[in-house]
C-alpha positions as CSV (number, residue, x, y, z in Angstrom):
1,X,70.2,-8.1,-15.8
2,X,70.0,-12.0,-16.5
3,X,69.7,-14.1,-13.5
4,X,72.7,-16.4,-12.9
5,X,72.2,-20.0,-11.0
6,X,73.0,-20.0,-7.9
7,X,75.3,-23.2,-8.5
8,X,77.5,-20.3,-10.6
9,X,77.9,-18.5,-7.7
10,X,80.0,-18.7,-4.2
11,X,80.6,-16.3,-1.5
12,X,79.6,-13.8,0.4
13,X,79.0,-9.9,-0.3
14,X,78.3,-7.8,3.0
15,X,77.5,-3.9,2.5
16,X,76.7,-1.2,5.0
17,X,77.8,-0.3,8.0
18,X,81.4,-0.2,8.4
19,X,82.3,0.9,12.3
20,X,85.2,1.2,14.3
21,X,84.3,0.6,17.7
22,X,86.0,2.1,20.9
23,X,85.0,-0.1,23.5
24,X,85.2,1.0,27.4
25,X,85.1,-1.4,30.5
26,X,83.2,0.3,32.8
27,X,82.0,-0.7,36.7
28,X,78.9,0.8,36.5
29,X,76.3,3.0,34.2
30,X,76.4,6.0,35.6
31,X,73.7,8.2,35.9
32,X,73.7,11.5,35.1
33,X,76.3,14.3,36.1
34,X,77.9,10.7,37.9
35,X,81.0,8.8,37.7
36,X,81.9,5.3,35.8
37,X,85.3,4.2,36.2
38,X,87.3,2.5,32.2
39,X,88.3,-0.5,34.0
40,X,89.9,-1.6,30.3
41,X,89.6,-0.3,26.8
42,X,89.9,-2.4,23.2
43,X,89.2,-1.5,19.9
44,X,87.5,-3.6,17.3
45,X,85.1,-3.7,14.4
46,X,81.5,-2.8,14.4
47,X,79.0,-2.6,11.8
48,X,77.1,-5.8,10.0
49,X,79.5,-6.2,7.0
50,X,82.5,-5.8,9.0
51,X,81.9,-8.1,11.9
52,X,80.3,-10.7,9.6
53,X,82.9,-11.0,7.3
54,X,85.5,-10.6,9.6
55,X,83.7,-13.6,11.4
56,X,83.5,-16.1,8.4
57,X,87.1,-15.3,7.9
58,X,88.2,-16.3,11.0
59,X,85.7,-18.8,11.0
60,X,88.4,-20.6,8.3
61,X,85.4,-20.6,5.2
62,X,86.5,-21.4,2.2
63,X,84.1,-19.2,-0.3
64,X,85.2,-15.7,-1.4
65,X,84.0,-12.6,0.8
66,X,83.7,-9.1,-0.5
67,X,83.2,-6.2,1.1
68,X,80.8,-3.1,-0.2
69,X,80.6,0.5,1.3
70,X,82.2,3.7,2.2
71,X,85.1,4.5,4.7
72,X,86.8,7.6,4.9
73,X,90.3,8.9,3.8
74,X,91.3,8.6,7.6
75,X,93.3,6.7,10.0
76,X,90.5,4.5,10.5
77,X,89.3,3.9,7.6
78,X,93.1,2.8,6.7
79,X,92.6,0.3,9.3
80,X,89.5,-0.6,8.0
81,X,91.0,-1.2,4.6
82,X,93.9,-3.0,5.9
83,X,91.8,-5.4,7.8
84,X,90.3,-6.4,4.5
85,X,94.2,-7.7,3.2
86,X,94.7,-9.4,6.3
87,X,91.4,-11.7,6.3
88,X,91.3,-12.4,2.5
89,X,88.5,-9.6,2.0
90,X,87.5,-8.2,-1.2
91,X,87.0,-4.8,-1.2
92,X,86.8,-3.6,-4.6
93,X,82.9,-2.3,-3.6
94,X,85.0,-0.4,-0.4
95,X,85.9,3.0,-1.4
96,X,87.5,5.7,0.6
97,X,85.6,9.8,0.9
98,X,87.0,12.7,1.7
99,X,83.8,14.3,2.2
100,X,82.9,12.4,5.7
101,X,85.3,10.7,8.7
102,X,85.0,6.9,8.9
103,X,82.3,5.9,11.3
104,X,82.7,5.2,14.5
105,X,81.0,4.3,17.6
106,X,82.1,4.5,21.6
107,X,80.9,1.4,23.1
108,X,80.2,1.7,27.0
109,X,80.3,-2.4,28.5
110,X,79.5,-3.0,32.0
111,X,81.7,-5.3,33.6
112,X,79.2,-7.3,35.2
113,X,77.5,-9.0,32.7
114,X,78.1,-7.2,29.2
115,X,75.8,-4.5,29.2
116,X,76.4,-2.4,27.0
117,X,75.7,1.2,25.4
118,X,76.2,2.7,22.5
119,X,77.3,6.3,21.4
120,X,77.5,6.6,17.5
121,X,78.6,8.4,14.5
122,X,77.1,8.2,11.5
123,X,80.4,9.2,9.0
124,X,80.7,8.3,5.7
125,X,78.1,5.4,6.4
126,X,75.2,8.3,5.8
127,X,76.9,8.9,2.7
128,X,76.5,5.4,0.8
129,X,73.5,4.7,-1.3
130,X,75.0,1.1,-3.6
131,X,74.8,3.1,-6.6
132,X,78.6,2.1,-7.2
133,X,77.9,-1.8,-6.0
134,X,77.5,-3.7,-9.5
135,X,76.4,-7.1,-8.8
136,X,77.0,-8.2,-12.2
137,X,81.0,-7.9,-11.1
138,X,81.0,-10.1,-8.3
139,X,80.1,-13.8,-8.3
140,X,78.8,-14.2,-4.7
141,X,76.1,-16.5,-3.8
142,X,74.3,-14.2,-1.0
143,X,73.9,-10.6,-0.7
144,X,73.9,-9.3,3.2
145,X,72.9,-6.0,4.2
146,X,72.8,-4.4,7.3
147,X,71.7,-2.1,9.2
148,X,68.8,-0.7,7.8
149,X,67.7,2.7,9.9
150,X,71.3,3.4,10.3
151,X,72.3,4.1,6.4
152,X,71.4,7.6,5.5
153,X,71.6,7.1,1.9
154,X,70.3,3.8,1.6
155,X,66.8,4.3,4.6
156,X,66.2,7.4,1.7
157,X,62.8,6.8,-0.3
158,X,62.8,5.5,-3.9
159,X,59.6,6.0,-5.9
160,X,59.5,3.1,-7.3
161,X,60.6,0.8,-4.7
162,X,60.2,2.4,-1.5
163,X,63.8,3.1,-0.3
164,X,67.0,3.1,-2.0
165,X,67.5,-0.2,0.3
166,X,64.5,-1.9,-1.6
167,X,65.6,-1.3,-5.0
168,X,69.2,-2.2,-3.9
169,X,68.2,-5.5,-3.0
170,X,65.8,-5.9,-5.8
171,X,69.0,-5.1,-7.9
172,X,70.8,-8.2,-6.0
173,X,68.0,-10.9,-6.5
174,X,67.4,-9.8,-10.1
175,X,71.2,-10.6,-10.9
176,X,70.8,-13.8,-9.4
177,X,72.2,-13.6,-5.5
178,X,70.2,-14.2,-2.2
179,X,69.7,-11.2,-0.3
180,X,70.4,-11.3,4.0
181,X,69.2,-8.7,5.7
182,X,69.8,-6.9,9.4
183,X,69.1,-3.7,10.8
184,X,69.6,-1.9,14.0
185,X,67.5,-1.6,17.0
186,X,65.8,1.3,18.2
187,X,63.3,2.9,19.7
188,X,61.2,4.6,17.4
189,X,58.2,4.4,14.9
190,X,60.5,4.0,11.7
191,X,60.4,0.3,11.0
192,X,57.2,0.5,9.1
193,X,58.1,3.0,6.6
194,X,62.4,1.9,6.7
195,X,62.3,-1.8,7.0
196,X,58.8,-3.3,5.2
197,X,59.9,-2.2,2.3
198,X,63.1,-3.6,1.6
199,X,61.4,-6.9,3.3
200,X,59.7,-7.7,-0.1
201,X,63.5,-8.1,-1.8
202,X,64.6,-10.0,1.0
203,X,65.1,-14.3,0.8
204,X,67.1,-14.6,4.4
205,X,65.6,-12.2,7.1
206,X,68.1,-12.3,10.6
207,X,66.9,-9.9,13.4
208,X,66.3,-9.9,17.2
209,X,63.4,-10.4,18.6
210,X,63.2,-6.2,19.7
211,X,63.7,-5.6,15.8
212,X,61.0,-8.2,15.0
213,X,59.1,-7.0,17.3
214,X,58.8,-2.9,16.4
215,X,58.8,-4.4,12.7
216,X,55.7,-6.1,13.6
217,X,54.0,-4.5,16.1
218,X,54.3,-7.8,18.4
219,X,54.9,-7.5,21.8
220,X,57.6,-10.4,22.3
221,X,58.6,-10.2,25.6
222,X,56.0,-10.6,28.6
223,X,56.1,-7.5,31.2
224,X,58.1,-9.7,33.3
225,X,60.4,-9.8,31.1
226,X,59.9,-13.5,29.4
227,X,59.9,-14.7,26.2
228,X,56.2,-14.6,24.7
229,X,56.7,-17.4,22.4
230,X,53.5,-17.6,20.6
231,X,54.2,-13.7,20.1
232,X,57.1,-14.2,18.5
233,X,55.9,-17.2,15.9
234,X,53.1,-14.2,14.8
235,X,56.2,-11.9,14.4
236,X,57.8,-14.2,12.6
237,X,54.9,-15.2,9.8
238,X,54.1,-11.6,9.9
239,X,57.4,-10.6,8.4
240,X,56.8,-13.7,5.8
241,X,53.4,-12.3,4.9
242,X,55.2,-8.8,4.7
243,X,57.3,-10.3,1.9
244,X,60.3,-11.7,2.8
245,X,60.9,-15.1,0.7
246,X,62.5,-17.9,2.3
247,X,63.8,-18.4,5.8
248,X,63.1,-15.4,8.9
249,X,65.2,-16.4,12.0
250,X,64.7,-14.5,15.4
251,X,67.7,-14.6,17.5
252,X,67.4,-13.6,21.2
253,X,70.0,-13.9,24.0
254,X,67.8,-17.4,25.3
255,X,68.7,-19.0,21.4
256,X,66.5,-18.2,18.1
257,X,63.9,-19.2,16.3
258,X,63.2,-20.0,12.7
259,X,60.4,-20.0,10.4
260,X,60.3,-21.2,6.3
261,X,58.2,-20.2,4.0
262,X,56.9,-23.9,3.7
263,X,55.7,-22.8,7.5
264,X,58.5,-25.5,8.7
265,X,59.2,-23.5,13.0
266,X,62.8,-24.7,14.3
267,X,63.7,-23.5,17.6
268,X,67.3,-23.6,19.2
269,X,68.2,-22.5,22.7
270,X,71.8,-20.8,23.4
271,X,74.5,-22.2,25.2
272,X,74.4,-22.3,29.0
273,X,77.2,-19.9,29.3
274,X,79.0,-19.0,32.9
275,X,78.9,-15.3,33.8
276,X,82.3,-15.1,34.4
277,X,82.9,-16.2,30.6
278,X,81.1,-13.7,29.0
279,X,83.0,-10.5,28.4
280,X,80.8,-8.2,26.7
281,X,77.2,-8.6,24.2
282,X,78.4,-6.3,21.4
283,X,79.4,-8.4,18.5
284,X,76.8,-11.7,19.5
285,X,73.9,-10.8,16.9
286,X,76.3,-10.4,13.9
287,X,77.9,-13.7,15.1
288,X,74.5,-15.4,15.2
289,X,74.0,-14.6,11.6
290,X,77.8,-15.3,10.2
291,X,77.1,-18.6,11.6
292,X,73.9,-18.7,9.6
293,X,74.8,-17.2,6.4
294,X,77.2,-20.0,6.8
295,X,75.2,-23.0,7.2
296,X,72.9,-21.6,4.1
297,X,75.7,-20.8,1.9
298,X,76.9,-24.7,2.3
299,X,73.3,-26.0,1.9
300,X,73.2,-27.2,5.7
301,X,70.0,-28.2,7.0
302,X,68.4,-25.1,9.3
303,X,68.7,-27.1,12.1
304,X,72.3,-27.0,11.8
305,X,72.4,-23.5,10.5
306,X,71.0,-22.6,13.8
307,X,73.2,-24.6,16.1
308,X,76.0,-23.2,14.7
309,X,74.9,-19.4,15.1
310,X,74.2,-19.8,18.6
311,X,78.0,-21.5,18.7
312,X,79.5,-19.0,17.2
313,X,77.8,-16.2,18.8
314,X,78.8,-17.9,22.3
315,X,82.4,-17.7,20.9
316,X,81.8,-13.9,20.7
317,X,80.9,-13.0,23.9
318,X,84.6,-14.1,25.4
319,X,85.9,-11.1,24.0
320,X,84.7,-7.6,24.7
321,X,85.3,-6.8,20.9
322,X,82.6,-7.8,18.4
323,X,85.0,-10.1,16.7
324,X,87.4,-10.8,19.0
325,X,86.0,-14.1,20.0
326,X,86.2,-15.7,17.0
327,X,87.8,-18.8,16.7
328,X,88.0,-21.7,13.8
329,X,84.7,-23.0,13.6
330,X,85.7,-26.5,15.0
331,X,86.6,-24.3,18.3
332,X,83.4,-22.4,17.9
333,X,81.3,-26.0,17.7
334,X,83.4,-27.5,20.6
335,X,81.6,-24.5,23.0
336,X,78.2,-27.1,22.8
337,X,80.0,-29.7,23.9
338,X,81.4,-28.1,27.0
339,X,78.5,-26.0,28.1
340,X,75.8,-27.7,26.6
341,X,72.8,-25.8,24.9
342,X,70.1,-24.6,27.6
343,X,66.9,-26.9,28.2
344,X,64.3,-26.7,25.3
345,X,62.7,-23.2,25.2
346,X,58.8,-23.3,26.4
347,X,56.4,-23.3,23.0
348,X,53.4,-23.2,24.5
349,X,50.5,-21.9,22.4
């Protein structure tokens, strides 16, 4: 496929994970055989592609955003789908299966403070692989996908590339997008074998610092439980050196980090946040990076790419739903002028 410039193109693609989440209030984690009392219930999205888009849409953008994936032929997937009409979405790259449910996942949120755990199923997200995403069909500017080591089909190994996430990637950048890329934290030894290889197809890298971290082998938090800065600036040139082209940008709950391929470091705290405002955790790293896709999509300068995905992840934690926080960016922005962004992380070497 011929490359396109990327002045040809605008908008956003997001493929992966598309989740319903059921999300309970709860008083208390329970142990087990215990008790936790629902205080409340919502339901929202979950998944990369659906909180991100869903994000930038209620953001108020003004490029294109498509959608890419697989649903079920379900009542949830129907909501899924209807979503899509009501924020503009393009979903010709989101079909419906009748061979899996759409996925879903049961979100336990502690009342004090956000906590939260999650209990997942898989669906029809096991079943997609991108062999039906044609990028030649679609004039975005960026490419994001997310999460790797949650996508069956796409965490499968390719011959050539790796995993069927690699070549899908490679398939973006060769028709002339910029690929994004996420995946999900947890505790295992997959990250080498799952995530390094897609990293080599990847211009715009977004994780946490756990993520970074088991990518990595770093060790970014101190036993104590603080930030090991100098840790996490190896992490992030590791994943550089691991191939990933452009930009890597670490977010944690005390702001992010960013690093270039020119070796340019930005850091950016969070906002200094009351605990009575924040009503649950779930949806903050997907807003983080909507608010950084952003910023790069417009050409904004890092620093400001990073200021506003600290804003507009603060905007998510008001609402126990990952997307239910949202507001028109102007709001989002107006959250750093009323709490203020926490002193200047530490950088020691």
């Amino acid at each position: 496929m011929k490359s396109k410039p990327a002045s040809a193109r605008s908008g956003l693609l997001a493929g992966g994970n598309w989740i319903i989440d059921q999300v309970k209030l709860i008083d208390v984690y329970p142990q087990p055989e215990q008790l936790a009392n629902i205080r409340r219930q919502a339901q929202g999205t979950g998944g990369a592609p659906y909180n991100v888009l869903v994000d930038l849409a209620k953001l108020g953008v003004a490029f294109p955003l498509f959608a890419a994936g697989l649903v079920g032929k379900d009542p949830l997937g129907e909501l899924i789908l209807a979503d899509c009409r009501k924020y503009k979405i393009d979903a010709r790259f989101l079909r419906a299966t009748s061979e899996a449910p759409t996925s879903y996942t049961d979100v336990m949120t502690e009342t004090n403070g956000g906590r939260r755990t999650f209990f997942h199923h898989r669906g029809a997200n096991a079943l997609w692989d991108g062999d039906d995403l044609d990028f030649t069909r679609v004039k975005a500017r960026i490419f994001h996908l997310g999460y790797l080591l949650l996508l069956d089909g796409l965490d499968a190994s390719d011959k050539r590339f790796g995993t069927r996430a690699a070549a899908l990637l490679a398939a973006a950048r060769e028709a002339g997008l910029k690929t994004s890329l996420d995946v999900v934290s947890e505790d295992s030894d997959r990250y080498a074998h799952i995530v390094a290889p897609a990293l080599k197809h990847v211009d715009y890298c977004v994780v946490n610092e756990i993520e970074a971290g088991k990518t990595t082998g770093f060790r970014v938090r101190q036993p104590d439980g603080r930030l090991d800065t100098v840790a996490l600036r190896h992490a992030a040139g590791a994943l550089l050196q691991m191939g990933v082209h452009e930009l890597v940008v670490i977010h944690f709950p005390e702001g992010a980090f960013a690093r270039t391929r020119k070796g340019e470091d930005h850091w950016q705290s969070s906002l200094n946040l009351p605990a009575k405002y924040i009503a649950g955790m779930a949806g903050a790293g997907d807003a983080f990076c909507a608010g950084v896709l952003l910023g790069l999509h417009e050409g904004s300068d890092l620093r400001r790419c990073l200021e506003t995905g600290v804003c507009v992840a603060a905007a998510s934690l008001s609402d126990p739903t990952c997307t239910g926080g949202i507001k028109p960016l102007k709001a989002a922005l107006d959250l750093a002028r009323k709490y203020h962004f926490r002193p200047a992380l530490e950088t020691t070497e």
